[in-house]
N, C-alpha and C positions, 0 to 999 in steps of 0.2 A: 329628704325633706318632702311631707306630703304635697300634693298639688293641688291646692283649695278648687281647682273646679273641674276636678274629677268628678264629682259628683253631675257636673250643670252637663259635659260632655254623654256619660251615661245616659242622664235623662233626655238630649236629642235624641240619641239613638232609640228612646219608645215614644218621645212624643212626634217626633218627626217621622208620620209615615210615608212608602215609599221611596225616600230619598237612598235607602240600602241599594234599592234594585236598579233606582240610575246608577248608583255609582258601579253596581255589577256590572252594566250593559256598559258603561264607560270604559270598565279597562278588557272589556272583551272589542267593542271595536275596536279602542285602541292597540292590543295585541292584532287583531286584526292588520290596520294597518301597518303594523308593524311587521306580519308575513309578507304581506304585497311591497312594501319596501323592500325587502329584505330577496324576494324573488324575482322583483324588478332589479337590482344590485347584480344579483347572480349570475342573470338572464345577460345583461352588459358586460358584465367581465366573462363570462362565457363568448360572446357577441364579440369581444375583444380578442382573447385567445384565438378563434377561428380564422378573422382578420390578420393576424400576426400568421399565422402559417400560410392566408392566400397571398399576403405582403411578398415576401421572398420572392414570389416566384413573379409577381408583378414588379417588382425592384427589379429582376434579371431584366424582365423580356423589355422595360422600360429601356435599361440599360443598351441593351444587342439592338436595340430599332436604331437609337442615336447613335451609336456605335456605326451600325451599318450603312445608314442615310451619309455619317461623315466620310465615312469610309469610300461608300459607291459616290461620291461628289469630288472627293479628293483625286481617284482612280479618272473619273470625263476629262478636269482639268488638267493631270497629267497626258491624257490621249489629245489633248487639243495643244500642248506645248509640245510634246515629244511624241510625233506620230510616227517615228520611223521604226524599224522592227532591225535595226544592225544593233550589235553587241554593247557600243558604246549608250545608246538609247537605251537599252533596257538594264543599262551598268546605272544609270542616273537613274532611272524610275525606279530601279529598287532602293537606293540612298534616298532618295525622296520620300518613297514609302516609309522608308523602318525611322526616315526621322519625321516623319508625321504621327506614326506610332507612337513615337517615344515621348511627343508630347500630352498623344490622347490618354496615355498611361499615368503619365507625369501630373496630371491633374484628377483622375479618379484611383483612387488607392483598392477600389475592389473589383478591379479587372484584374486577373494576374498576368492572363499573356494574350497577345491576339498574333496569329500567323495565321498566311496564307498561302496556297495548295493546287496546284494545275488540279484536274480535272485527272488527269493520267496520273497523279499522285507526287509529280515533285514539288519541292519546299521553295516557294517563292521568296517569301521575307517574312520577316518575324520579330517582336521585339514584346523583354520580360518585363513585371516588375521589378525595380531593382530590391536587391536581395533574394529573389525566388529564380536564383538563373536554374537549380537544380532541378525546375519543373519540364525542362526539356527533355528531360529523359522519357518525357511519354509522349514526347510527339509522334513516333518514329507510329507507336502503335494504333495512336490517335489517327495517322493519316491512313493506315489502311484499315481500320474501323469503319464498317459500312453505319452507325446509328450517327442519327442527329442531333441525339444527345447522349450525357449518361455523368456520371457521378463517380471521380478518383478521389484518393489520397493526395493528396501533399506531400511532396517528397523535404521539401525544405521548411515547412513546417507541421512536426507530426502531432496528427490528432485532428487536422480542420481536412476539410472535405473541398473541393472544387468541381463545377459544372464546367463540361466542356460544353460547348452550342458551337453547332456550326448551321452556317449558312451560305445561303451559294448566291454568286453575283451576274444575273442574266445579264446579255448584251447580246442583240441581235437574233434572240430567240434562242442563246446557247449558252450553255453555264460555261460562264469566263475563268471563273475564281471560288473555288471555297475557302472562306474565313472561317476559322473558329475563334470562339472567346472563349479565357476559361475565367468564370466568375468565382472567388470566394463566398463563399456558403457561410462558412461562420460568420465573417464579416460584416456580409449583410444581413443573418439571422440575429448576429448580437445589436446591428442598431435596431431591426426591428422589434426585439424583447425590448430596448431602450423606451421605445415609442410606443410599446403595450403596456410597459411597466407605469409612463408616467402615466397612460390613459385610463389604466386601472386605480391609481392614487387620486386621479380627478373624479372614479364614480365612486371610490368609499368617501372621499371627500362629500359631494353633493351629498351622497345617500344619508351622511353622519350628520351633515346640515341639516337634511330635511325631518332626521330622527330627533337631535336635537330641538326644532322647534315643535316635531312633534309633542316631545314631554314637556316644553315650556306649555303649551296650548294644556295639554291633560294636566298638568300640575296648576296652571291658571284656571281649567275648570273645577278642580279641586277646592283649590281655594275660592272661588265665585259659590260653590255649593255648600261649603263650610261656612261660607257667610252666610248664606241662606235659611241653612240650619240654624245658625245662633240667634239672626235676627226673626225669624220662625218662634225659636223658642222664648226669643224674649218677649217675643209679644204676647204667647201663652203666658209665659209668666204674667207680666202687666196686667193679661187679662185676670187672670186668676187671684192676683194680691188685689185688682179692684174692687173683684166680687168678695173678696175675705175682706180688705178693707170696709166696706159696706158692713160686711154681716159685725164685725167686729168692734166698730163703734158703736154700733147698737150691743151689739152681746154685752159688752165693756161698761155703757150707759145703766143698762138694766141690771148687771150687775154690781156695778161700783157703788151705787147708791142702796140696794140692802145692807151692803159690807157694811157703807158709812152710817147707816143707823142701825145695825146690832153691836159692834163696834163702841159708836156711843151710850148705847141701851150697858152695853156689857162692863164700862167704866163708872156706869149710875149704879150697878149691882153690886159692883166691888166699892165703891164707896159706903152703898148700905151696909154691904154686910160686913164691910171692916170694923164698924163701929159693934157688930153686935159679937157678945159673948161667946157665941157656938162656933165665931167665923177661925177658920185652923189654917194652918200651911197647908194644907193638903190640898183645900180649896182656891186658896191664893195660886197655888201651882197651875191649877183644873183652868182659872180663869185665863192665868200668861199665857197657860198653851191656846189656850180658844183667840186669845188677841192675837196672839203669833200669827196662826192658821187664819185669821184673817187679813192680816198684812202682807201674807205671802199671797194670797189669793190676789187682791188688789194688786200685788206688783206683777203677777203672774197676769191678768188683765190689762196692766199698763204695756208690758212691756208687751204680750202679743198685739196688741194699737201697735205700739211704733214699728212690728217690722210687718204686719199687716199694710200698712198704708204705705202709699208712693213718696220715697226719698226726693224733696225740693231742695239742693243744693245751692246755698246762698256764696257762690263761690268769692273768693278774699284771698289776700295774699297770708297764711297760716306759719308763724312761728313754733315750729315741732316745739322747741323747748319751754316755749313762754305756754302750751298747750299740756306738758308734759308735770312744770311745776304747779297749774291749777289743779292739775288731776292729784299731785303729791299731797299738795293742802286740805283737799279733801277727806284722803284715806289716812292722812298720818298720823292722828288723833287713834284712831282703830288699832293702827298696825302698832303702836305703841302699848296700848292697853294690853294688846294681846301678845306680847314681844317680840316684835315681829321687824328686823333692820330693812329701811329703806336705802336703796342705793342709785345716787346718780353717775351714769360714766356718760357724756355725751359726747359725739366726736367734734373733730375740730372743724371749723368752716361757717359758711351761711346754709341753714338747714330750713327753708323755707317753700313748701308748695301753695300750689291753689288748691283751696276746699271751704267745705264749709266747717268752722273752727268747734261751732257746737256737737256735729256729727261724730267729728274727727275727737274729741274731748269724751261724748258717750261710745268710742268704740274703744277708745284705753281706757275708759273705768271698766268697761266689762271685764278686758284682760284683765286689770287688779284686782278685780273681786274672784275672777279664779283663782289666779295666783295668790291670795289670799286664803281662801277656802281651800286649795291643796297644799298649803304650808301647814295650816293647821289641822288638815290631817294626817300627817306624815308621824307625827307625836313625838315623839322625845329628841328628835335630832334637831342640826339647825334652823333656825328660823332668819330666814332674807331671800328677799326681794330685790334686782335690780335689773335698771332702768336707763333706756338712754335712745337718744337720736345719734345717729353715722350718717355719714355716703356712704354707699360701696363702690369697691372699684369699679364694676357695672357702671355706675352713672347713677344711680337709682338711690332714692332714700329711705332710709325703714327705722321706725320705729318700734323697739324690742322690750319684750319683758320677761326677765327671767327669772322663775322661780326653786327653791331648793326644797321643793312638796315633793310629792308621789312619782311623777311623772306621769304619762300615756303609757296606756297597757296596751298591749297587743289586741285584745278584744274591742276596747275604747276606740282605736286608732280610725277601725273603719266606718264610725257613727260619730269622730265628734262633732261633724258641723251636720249633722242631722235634727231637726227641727223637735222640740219637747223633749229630745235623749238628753238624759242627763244620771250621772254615777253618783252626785253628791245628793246624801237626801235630804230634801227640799228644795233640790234645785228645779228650775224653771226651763230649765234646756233654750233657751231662746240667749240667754248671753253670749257664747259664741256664732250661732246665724246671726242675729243684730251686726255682729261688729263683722263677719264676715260683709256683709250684703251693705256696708255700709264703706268696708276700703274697696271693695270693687265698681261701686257707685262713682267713686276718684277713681277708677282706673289703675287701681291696685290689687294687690294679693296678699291674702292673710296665709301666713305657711307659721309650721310650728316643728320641732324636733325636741326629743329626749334627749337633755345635755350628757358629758360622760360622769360626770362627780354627781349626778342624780338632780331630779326635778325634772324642769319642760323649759323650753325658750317659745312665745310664738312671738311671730314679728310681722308690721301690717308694711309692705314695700309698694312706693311709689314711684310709678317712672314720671322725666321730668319733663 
């Protein structure tokens, strides 16, 4: 179905100048910001990844400081209860130790093991995770290991990696005790992927918020400069029907009134010369066409007045059908003569808007006098016309008129609401702009389509 104001949007785009090259420079900053978004997003989750890998190794050492603080505090308070150095003293400080261990273990799940180590190299006390007893197997080489740190396998479970750390516990200026811990690495690398993973979800997050109102903003300037444009252009219009209104009541004036006396001159010639003897068809004919040609002229005059001049809408509450059967009353007298079936189908309901009833009355006679004139050109096949008010599911109400004429050509389609085009001859081309310029005045839309059993439908839709 065509779009009756294809034509009015086109015409923005040449009477509104400038407004292209905003709207260029609009979606270039907008892309714009949309790189700098999009770079700042990157630049974070980049910022984030980095973080996650320094994470790990600040999770250890966090870890082995409190580790070693409880450790070296635990160690004073045993030397202030059990100072003595016989077998049974040092039988209880290591019970004491490996179950001080077993709680420090018992509550952090990413320590695997922590043992401790003379200085000469023997194995003080020591206590596992439970389930990883099998990680003892690397003490043996762990204690004559000269590095302070370094990175094993997992014996009990394969695939994850372990930090040994060791560190040494001064006392009196002499190293007392080396501890080692041995940290799980996957452990704490998988919560810290945890904690980069959500913090990466919180910047596409923001970033997608801030895109989002991005394009509300550019689609709200969009539409703020779309309005711009139409109310732009309607006021060229306005201006332009003022200046035609002007010229055209004068043009209309000084022409209406020769029409109106050759006209009558031309009705006083045919009166004489009917009476006279020489007077023939030939000249009866010469005269009708001369009266014709000036009846079309004056209509041709009237009717560029009405859509010349500014539509004053006497708005009323309008009954489509009660609008629909005056318009019938008028033409059916015609459409009879020339056998031509009028059809009502109206749909069911209350079919009633605001408008002005006269307006709304002369923009369905124009329809029926097309729809009249392309039935009768059609020639020998059916002859009907019909008519009717609906809702649509939309919400919206249209009133249709469908004829079984010609239909719309392909050529026609893209000039019919163009101002003086017209295919019928002696047509005035101003019947369909009238009745367009006159549903959209109400806030509606004149559309029309080629039915499929032949003819045209057009229908003027009002929303409510």
């Amino acid at each position: 179905m065509a779009d009756s104001s294809s034509t009015d949007r086109t015409s923005f785009r040449t009477r509104v100048k400038g407004k292209p090259i905003f709207r260029r420079h609009l979606f270039i900053s907008s892309a714009l910001f949309l790189v700098v978004i999009g770079a700042i997003a990157f630049s974070l989750i980049d910022l984030a990844n980095r973080w996650a890998s320094e994470r790990v190794e600040l999770v250890m050492e966090a870890l082995r400081d409190d580790l070693q603080d409880r450790i070296e505090n635990q160690i004073r308070l045993l030397d202030l209860e059990l100072p003595g150095a016989d077998p049974a003293d040092e039988l209880r400080r290591r019970h004491h130790m490996e179950g001080f261990l077993e709680e420090l273990l018992a509550g952090n799940d990413q320590v695997v093991y922590v043992f401790a180590q003379h200085p000469r190299g023997d194995l003080l006390w020591r206590r596992l995770q439970m389930g990883r007893e099998l990680e003892q197997s690397h003490f043996p080489d762990l204690i004559l290991s000269s590095r302070a740190r370094q990175e094993i396998a997992s014996v009990s479970s394969p695939g994850k990696r372990i930090t040994d750390w060791v560190e040494p516990v001064v006392s009196e200026g002499q190293v007392r005790l080396l501890i080692h811990f041995g940290f799980d690495n996957t452990l704490i690398a998988g919560r810290v992927a945890e904690d980069q993973i959500r913090i990466n979800r919180q910047i596409l997050m923001a970033s997608s918020v801030v895109l989002a109102l991005l394009l509300v903003a550019l689609f709200y300037v969009l539409w703020l400069l779309k309005r711009a444009q139409l109310i732009e252009a309607e006021a060229h219009t306005a201006d332009r029907l003022a200046v035609l209104g002007t010229l055209a009541s004068g043009l209309a004036h000084e022409i209406r009134n020769p029409l109106s006396a050759i006209n009558l001159n031309l009705q006083m010639i045919e009166e004489e010369v009917s009476e006279s003897p020489t007077y023939s068809g030939e000249m009866a004919q010469l005269l009708a066409g001369a009266k014709s040609e000036i009846r079309r002229l004056e209509r041709l005059a009237r009717n560029f007045l009405v859509y010349a001049k500014p539509l004053k809408l006497d708005r009323q509450v309008v009954s489509l059908p009660q609008v629909l059967d005056q318009v019938v009353q008028l033409v059916a007298k015609e459409c009879d003569r020339a056998g031509i079936e009028l059809v009502r189908q109206d749909g069911p309901g209350v079919l009633e808007v605001r408008g002005d009833r006269d307006l709304l009355q002369q923009a369905l006679m124009n329809l029926l006098v097309n729809a009249r004139e392309s039935v009768l050109a059609s020639g020998d096949g059916p002859r009907r016309i019909s008519m009717g008010a609906r809702r649509e599911s939309s919400g919206r109400l249209a009133v249709w008129v469908r004829d079984s004429g010609t239909g719309v050509s392909e050529e026609e389609s893209g000039r019919l609401f163009d101002l003086f085009y017209s295919s019928k001859r002696g047509g005035t081309g101003l019947g369909l702009p009238i009745a367009q310029r006159i549903v959209e005045a109400h806030g509606g839309r004149l559309e029309w389509k080629n039915c499929d059993g032949g003819g045209s439908e057009f229908s003027m839709r009002f929303d409510l």
